[in-house]
ZAKOL-127438 format. One line per 5 residues: number of its first residue (from 1); their letters; for each residue x, z, y of C-alpha. Coordinates in steps of 0.001 Angstrom, whole numbers, plus 524288, in hexadecimal, padded with zeros to 5 digits. Example, Ala and Ser with C-alpha at 12.3 -4.5 7.8 and 13.67 -1.06 7.14 Angstrom:
1 = as = 8300C:81E78:7EE6C  83566:81BE4:7FBDC
END
This chain:
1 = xxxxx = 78592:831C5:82E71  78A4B:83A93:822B1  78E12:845EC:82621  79964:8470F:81D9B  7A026:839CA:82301
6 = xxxxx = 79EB9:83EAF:831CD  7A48C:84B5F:82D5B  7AEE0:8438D:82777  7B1BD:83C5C:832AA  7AFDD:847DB:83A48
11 = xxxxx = 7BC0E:84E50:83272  7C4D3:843D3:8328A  7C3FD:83FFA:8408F  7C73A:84EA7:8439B  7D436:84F62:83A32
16 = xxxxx = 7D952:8422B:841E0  7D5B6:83997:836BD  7CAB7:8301D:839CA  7CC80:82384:837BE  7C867:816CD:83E12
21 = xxxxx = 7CCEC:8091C:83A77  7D666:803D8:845D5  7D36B:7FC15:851D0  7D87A:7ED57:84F17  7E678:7EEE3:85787
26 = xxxxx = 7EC4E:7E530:86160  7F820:7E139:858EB  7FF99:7E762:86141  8036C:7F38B:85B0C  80FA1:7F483:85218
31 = xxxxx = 80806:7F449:844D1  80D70:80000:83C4E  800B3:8029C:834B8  7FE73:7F5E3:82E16  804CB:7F44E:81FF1
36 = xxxxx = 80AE9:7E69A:82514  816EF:7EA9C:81F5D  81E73:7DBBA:81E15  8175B:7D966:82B7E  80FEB:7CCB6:82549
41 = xxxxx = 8024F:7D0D6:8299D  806CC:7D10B:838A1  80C5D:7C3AE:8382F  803E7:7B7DB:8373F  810B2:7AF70:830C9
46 = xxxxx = 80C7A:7B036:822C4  7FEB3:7AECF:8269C  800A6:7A26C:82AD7  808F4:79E3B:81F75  7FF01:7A294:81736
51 = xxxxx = 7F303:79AAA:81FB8  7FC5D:78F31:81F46  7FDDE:78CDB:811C9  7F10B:791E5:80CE1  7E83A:78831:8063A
56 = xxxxx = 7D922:78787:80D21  7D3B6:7898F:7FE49  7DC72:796C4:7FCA8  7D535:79D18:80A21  7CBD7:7A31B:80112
61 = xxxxx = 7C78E:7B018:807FF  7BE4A:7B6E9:7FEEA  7C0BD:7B96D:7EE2C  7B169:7BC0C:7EF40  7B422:7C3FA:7E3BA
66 = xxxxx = 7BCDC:7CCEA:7DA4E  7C8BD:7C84B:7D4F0  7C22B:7C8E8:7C777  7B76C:7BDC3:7CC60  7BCD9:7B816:7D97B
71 = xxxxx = 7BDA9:7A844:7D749  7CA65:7A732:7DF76  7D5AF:7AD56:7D87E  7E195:7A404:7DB87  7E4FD:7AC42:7E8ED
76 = xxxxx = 7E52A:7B96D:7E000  7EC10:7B2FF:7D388  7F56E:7AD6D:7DB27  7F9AB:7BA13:7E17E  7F8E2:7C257:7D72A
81 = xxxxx = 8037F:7B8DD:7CF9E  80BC3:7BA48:7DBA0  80C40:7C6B8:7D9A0  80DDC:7C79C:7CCD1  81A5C:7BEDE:7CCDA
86 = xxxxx = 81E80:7C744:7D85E  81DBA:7D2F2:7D0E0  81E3A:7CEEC:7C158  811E1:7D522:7BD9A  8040E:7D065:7BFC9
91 = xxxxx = 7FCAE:7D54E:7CCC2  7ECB3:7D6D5:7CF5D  7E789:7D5B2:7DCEB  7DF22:7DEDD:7E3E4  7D688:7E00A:7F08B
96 = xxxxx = 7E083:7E96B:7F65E  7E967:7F53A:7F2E1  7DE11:7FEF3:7F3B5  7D78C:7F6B2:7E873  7E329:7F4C4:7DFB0
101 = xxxxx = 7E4D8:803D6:7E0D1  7D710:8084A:7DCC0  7D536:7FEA3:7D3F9  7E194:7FD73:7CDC2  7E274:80D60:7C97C
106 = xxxxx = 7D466:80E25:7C9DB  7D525:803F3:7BDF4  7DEB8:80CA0:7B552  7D32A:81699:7B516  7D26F:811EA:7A440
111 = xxxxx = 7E0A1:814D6:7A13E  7DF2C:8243B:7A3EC  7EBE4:8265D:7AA8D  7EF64:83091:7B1A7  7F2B8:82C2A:7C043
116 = xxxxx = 7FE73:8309F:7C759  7FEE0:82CE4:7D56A  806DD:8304A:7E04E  80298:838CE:7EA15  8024F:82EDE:7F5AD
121 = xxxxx = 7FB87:82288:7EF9A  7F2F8:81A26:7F763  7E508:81D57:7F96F  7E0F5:81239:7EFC2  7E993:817DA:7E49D
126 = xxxxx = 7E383:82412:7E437  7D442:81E91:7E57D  7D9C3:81620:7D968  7DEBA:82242:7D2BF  7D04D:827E5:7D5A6
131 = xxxxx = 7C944:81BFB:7D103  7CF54:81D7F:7C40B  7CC83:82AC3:7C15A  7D927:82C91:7B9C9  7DFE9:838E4:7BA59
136 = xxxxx = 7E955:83910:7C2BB  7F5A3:84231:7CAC0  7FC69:83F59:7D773  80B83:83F1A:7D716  81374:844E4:7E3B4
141 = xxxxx = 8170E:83AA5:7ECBE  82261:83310:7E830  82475:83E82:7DD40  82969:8384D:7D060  82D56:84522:7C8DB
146 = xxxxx = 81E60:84902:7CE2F  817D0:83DA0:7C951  81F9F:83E52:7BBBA  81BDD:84AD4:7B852  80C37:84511:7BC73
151 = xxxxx = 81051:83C2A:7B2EC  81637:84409:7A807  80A2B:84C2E:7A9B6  80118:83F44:7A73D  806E3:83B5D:79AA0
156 = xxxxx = 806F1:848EB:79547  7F692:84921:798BC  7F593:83CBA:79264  7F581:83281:79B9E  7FC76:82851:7A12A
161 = xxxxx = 80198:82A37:7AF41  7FE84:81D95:7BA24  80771:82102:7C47B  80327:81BFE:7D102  80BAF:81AF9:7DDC7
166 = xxxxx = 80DD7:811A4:7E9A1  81C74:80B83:7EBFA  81AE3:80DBC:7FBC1  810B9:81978:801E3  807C1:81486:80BDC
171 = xxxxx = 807D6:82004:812C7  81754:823D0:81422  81D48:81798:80F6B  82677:81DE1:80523  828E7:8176E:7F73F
176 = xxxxx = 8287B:81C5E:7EB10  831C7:81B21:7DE8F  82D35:81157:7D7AA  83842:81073:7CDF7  83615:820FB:7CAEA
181 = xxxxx = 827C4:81DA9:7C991  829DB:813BB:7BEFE  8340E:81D49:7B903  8274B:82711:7B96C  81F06:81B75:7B1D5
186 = xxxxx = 828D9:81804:7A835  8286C:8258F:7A266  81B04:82614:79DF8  81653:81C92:795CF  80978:815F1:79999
191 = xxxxx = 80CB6:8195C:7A821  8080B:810BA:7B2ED  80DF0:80F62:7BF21  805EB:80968:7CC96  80D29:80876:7D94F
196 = xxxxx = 804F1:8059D:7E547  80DCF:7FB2B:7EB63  8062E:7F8D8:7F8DB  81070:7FD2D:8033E  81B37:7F6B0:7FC17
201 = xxxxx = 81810:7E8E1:7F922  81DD8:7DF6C:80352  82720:7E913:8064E  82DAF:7EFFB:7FCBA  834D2:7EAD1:7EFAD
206 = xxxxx = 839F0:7DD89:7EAF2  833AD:7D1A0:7F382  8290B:7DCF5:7F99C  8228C:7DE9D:7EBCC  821C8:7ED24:7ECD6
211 = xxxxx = 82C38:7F904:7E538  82587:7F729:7D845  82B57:7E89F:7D748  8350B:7EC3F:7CF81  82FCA:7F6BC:7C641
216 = xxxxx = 82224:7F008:7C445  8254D:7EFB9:7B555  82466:7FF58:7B778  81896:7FE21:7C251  80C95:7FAD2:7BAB5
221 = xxxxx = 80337:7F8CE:7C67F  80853:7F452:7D40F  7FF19:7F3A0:7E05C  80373:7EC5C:7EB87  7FA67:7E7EE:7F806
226 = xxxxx = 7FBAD:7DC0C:7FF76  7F4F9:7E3D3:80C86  8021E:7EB09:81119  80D83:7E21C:8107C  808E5:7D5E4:80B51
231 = xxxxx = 80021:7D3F9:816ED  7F286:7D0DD:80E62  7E80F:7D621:806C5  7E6BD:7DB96:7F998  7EF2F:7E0FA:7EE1D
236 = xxxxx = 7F4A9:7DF9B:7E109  7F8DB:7E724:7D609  80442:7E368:7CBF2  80386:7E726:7BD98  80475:7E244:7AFF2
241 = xxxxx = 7FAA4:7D876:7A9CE  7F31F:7E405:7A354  7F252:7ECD4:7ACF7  7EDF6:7E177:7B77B  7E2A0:7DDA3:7AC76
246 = xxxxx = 7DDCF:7EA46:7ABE9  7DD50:7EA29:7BA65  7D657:7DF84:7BD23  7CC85:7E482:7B294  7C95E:7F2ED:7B851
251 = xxxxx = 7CF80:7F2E5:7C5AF  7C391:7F5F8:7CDD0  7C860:7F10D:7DA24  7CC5F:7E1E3:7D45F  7C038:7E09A:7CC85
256 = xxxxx = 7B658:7E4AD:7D720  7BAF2:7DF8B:7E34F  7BACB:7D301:7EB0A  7C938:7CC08:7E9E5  7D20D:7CA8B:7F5BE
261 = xxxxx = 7CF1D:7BE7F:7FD5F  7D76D:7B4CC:7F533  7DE56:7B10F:80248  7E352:7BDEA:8055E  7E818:7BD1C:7F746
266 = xxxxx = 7EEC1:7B036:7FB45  7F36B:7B515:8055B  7F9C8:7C153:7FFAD  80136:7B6FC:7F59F  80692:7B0DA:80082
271 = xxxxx = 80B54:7BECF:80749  811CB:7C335:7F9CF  81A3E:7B699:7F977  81FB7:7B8DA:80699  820A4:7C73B:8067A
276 = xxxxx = 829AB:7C6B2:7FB12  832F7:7C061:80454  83186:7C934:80EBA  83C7A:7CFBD:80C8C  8436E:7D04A:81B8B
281 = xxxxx = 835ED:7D739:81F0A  839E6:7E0AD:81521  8457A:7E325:81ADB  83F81:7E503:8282F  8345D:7EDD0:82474
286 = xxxxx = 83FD6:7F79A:81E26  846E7:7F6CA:82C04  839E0:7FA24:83272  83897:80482:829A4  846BD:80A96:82B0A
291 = xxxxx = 8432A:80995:83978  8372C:81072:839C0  83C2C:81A3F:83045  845D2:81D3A:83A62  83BAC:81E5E:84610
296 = xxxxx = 831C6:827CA:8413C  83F02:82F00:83C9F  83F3A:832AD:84B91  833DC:83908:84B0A  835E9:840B2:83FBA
301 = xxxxx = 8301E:837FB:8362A  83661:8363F:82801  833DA:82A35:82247  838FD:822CD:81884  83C06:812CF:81E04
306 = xxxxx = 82EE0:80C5B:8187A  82708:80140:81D80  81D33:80DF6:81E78  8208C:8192F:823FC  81890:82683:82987
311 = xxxxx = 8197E:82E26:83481  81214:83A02:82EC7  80C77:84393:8391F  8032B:84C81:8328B  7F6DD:84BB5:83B22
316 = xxxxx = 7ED31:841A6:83C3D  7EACE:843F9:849AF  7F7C4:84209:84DC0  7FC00:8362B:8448A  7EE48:82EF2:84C20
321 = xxxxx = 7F564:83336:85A80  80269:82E20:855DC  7FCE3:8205C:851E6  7F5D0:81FC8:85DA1  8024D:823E8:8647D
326 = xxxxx = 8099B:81782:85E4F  7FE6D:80F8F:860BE  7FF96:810F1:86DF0  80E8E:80D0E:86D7E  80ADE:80005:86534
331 = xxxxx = 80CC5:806C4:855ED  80094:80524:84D67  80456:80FDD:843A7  7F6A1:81730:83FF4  7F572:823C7:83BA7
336 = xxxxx = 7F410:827F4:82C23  7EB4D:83389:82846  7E59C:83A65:820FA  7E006:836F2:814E3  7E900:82AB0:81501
341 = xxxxx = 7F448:835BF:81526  7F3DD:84421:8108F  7EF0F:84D3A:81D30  7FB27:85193:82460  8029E:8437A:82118
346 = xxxxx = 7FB54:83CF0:82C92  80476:831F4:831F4  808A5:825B9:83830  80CA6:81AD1:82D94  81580:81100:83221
351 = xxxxx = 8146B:803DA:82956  81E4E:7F9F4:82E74  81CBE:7EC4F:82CCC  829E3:7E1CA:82C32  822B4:7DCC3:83AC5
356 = xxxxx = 826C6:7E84B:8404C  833E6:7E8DA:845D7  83E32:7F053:846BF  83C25:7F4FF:8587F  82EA8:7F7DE:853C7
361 = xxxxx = 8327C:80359:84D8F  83B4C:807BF:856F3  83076:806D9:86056  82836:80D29:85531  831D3:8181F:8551F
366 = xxxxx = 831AC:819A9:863DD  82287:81AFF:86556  82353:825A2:85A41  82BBB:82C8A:86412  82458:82BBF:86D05
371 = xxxx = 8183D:83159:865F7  81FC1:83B29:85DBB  829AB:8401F:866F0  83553:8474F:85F62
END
């Protein structure tokens, strides 16, 4: 073995941050972990809908090839125009959120813009920013006069900003201004503005279509995922006719991959039609939120009520015993470390799903008690 991966290992097993990939679990655990946030991928009701209308010749389980050669398209057409009448603008399918990321900024390495991203974008954002190669600045968290003056800064180098953002953060489940980030667009000509959309769709917005809805004319790129809330596989971007062209023409990640099974992309249609309605789950999942909000408040926890919400500890090695503390009272809530957060941010994430109900969080509340006595 190379001696520079067991040294690796070596180091990260002794800071409390060694990973392994979880046992399969009994069910029985209360599931706050998962991204199940409308509660559809626990429930076997729409999967049966879905079996019981679906035509023998649309069970096709394989695109055996890119979207730019794969026979079958009518699954991925078909969804892609529900989206884009959902939305107004045309959308473009992709393999998954980590692929629309990469290869949608990786793509805009021609223009020669000047990136401007905030500090606590995904993972996949900021291997996209590195795949382009552009230039680029990170913008304080949530900091508009901060990412203005990035900005300002841009246009007087000669180039055009591409602001990049997400609507909800993975990681503590707070939103940013959309509205004050299209203000920030609208004053520099030739701006583009991408919002990372993954934690909202299905629950956030007009029928669950995410907080861009209803600026997109001032969004030029929005990335949703149909993995978290919509209870499938794959994701989508929406954008102009131009900009979608020029995707499907140098975005890496389309062009050389094998297309989502075109029943999953079936399958996803049928999802988006019904989570549009979902409304009442909606409604729940804010109650659950206000609830939970109000639970890790009593043991000194501030968080804002969001269908994601941290309990931030500082110490891998502790956040591990605390999870395995819930565990043990029926919570599956694993631990987040380092690199996935900044070192000293090591946590507990809560994602709630609309299955969830309301005594489950009191009974959440009471086994965080017990662990973390006050």
């Amino acid at each position: 073995m190379n001696a520079t991966i067991e040294r690796t290992l070596a180091t990260l097993e002794e800071a409390g941050n060694m990973r392994a990939i979880p046992a399969p679990g009994s069910g029985a655990a209360v599931d706050l972990s998962s991204n199940d946030y409308l509660g559809i991928a626990s429930s076997t009701l729409l999967q049966e809908r879905f079996l019981g209308i679906l035509d023998p010749g649309e069970f096709v389980m394989s695109a055996s090839a890119s979207r730019l050669l794969a026979r079958r398209q009518s699954a991925f057409s078909s969804l892609e125009t529900t989206l884009a009448n959902a939305y107004g603008r045309p959308a473009l399918l992709f393999n998954s959120g980590y692929h629309a990321n990469t290869g949608l900024i990786s793509a805009l390495a021609s223009t020669g813009m000047h990136i401007i991203a905030d500090k606590l974008v995904h993972a996949s954002i900021i291997d996209g920013i590195k795949l382009s190669g552009l230039s680029f600045d990170r913008f304080r968290h949530n900091d508009l006069s901060h990412l203005d003056r990035l900005a300002a800064k841009a246009v007087a180098d000669g180039k055009q900003p591409l602001i990049i953002a997400e609507s909800v953060y993975s990681m503590d489940g707070d939103s940013a201004d959309i509205e004050g980030l299209a203000q920030v667009r609208r004053r520099y000509p030739g701006a583009l503005l991408y919002v990372d959309e993954a934690h909202a769709v299905g629950v956030c917005g007009e029928a669950g279509l995410g907080m861009c809805k209803s600026l997109s004319s001032d969004v030029d790129i929005i990335v949703g995922t149909f993995g978290k809330a919509l209870a499938s596989a794959g994701a989508f971007a929406i954008m102009d006719d131009t900009l979608r062209s020029f995707m499907v023409n140098k975005a890496r990640s389309l062009i050389f991959s094998t297309a989502l099974p075109p029943i999953s992309a079936a399958w996803s249609e049928f999802v988006l039609y019904h989570v549009m309605g979902m409304d009442s789950e909606r409604a729940h999942l804010h109650k659950l939120a206000e609830a939970l909000a109000a639970e890790l408040a009593t043991v000194g926890a501030s968080s804002a009520p969001s269908h994601i919400q941290p309990l931030v500890v500082g110490d891998p090695r502790r956040a591990v015993a605390i999870s395995r503390s819930l565990a043990a009272e029926g919570f599956d809530v694993l631990p987040i470390r380092t690199p996935t957060v900044p070192p000293g941010t090591d946590r507990l994430r809560f994602s709630l799903s609309a299955a969830l109900t309301i005594t489950d969080i009191h009974n959440l509340g009471t086994a965080l008690r017990k662990t973390l006595p006050q």
